[in-house]
N, C-alpha and C positions, 0 to 999 in steps of 0.2 A: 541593742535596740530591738523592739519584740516586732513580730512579724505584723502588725496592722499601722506602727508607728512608720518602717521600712514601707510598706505598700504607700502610704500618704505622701511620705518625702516623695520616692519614685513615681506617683502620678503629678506630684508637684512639679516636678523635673522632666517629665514629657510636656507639659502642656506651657511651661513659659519659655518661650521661642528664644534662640541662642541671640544671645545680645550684638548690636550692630556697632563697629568701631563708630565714633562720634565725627570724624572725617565724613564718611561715607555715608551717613545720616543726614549730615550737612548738604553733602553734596546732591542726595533725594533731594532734598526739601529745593533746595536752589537751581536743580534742575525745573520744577513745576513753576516756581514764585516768577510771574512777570512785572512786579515792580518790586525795587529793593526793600529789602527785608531788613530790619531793625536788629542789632547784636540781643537786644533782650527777647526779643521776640523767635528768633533764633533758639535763644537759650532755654526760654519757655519752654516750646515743639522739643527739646532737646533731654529738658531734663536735668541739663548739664549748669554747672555755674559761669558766669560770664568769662571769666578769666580764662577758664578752662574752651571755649568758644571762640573764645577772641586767638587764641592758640589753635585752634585746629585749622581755623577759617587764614593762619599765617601758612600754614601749611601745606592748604591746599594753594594758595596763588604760588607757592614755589614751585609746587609738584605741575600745575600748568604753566608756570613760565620755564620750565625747563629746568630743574636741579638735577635732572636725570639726562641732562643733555639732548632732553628731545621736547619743547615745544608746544605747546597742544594751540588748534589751534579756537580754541577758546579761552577767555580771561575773565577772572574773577576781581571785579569791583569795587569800592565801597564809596557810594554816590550818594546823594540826597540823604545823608544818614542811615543808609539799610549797605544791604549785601546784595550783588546780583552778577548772575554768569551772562558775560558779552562774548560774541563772534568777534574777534581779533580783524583790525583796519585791514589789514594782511588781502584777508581773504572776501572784500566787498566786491572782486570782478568775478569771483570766482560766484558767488551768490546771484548776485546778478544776472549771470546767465542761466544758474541752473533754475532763475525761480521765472525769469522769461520763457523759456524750454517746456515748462510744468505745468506755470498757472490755467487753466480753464480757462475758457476765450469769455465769460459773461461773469460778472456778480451776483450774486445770489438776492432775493429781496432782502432778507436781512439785511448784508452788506449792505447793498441801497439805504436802506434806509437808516443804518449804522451810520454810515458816509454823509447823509446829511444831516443828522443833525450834529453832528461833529462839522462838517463845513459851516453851519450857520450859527453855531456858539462857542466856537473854538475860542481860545485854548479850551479842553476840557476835560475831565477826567475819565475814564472808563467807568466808576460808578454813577455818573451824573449821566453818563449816555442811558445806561440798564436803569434808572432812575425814570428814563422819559419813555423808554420802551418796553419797559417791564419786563425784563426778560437777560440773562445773563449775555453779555456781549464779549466777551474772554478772546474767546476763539476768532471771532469776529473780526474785532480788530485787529488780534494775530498777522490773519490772511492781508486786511489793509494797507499794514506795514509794510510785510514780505513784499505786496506787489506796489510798493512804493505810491501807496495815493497818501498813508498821515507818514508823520513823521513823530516822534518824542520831542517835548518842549521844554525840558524840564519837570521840576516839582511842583505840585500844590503847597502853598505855605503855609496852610493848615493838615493836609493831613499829610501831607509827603506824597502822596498819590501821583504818579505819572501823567504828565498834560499831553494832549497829542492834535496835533492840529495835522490840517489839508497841507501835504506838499506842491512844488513846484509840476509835479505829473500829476497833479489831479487838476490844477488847469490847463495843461497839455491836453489831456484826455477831454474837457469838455469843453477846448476851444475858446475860452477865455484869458483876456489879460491880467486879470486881479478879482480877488474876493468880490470886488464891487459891483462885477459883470452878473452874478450870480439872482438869478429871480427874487422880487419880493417876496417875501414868505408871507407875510400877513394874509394875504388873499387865496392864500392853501390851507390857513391856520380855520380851523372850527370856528362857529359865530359865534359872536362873543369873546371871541380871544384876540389880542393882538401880539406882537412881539417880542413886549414886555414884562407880558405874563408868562408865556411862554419861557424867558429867561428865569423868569420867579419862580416857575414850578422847576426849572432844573436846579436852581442852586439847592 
């Protein structure tokens, strides 16, 4: 090989980054993904062929359920048709306290206003929320969760997308017995709007 062809290989071979086993690739991508994640979709981000996906992602739930005789204490999924990493029942007392210990004594306005219109259109999806507030609510409802005011309700039937309605502590916390206690919204809504519409412009 003549010395400019060697220089080209050799910058070729600095500059593309050592390739990542497809496990650990996997398990990136499903550490960030807050709803489940589709095997093709998976495969796509991956590169990889399905088969070869559907093999790693067997892999990994052995490697956390303990093939190695220890446990983890998170689990890997396959729900609404995707893929996703759950916290093992196991450890729900153990959460519970450290996320009562942590949380900030107030909500953020966001959250607030995350919080309601997810209480007044529930079930609903995280894109239908960022839909009505224009603004990515990811994290948002993260915090929600964690401090136990929504709860996960299942799928959307269309897109698969995570539903997430008002828990049992989010009427704790405002002192009511049922959705029903909750303020008419209309008379908050802009003029010209009523409740209706409001619904129509979230779907």
């Amino acid at each position: 090989m003549n010395t400019d062809a060697q220089a080209a290989s050799d910058e070729q071979d600095a500059v593309e980054p050592a390739r990542i086993p497809l496990t650990r690739a996997l398990e990136a991508m499903l550490f960030l993904a807050d709803e489940p994640t589709s095997l093709v979709a998976l495969a796509t981000a991956c590169g990889a062929p399905v088969a070869q996906v559907r093999d790693a992602l067997a892999e990994l739930q052995a490697d956390y359920d303990g093939v190695d005789g220890i446990e983890r204490a998170f689990e890997l999924r396959e729900i609404g048709g995707g893929w996703r990493l759950y916290v093992r029942d196991t450890y729900d007392e153990v959460l519970e306290d450290f996320i009562v210990t942590r949380q900030p004594p107030k909500l953020s306005q966001a959250a607030l206003e995350t919080l309601a219109v997810i209480a007044y259109r529930q079930p609903v999806t995280r894109q239908q929320v960022a839909n009505v507030r224009a603004v990515n609510v990811d994290s948002v409802v993260r915090t929600l969760v964690a401090r136990g005011l929504l709860e996960e309700a299942g799928q959307d039937g269309v897109t698969g997308a995570t539903l997430y309605v008002t828990s049992d502590r989010f009427l704790e916390v405002l002192g009511i017995n049922s959705l029903e206690d909750l303020p008419k919204i209309s008379p908050l809504l802009a003029d010209g709007h009523d409740l209706g519409d409001w619904q129509e412009e979230m779907a």
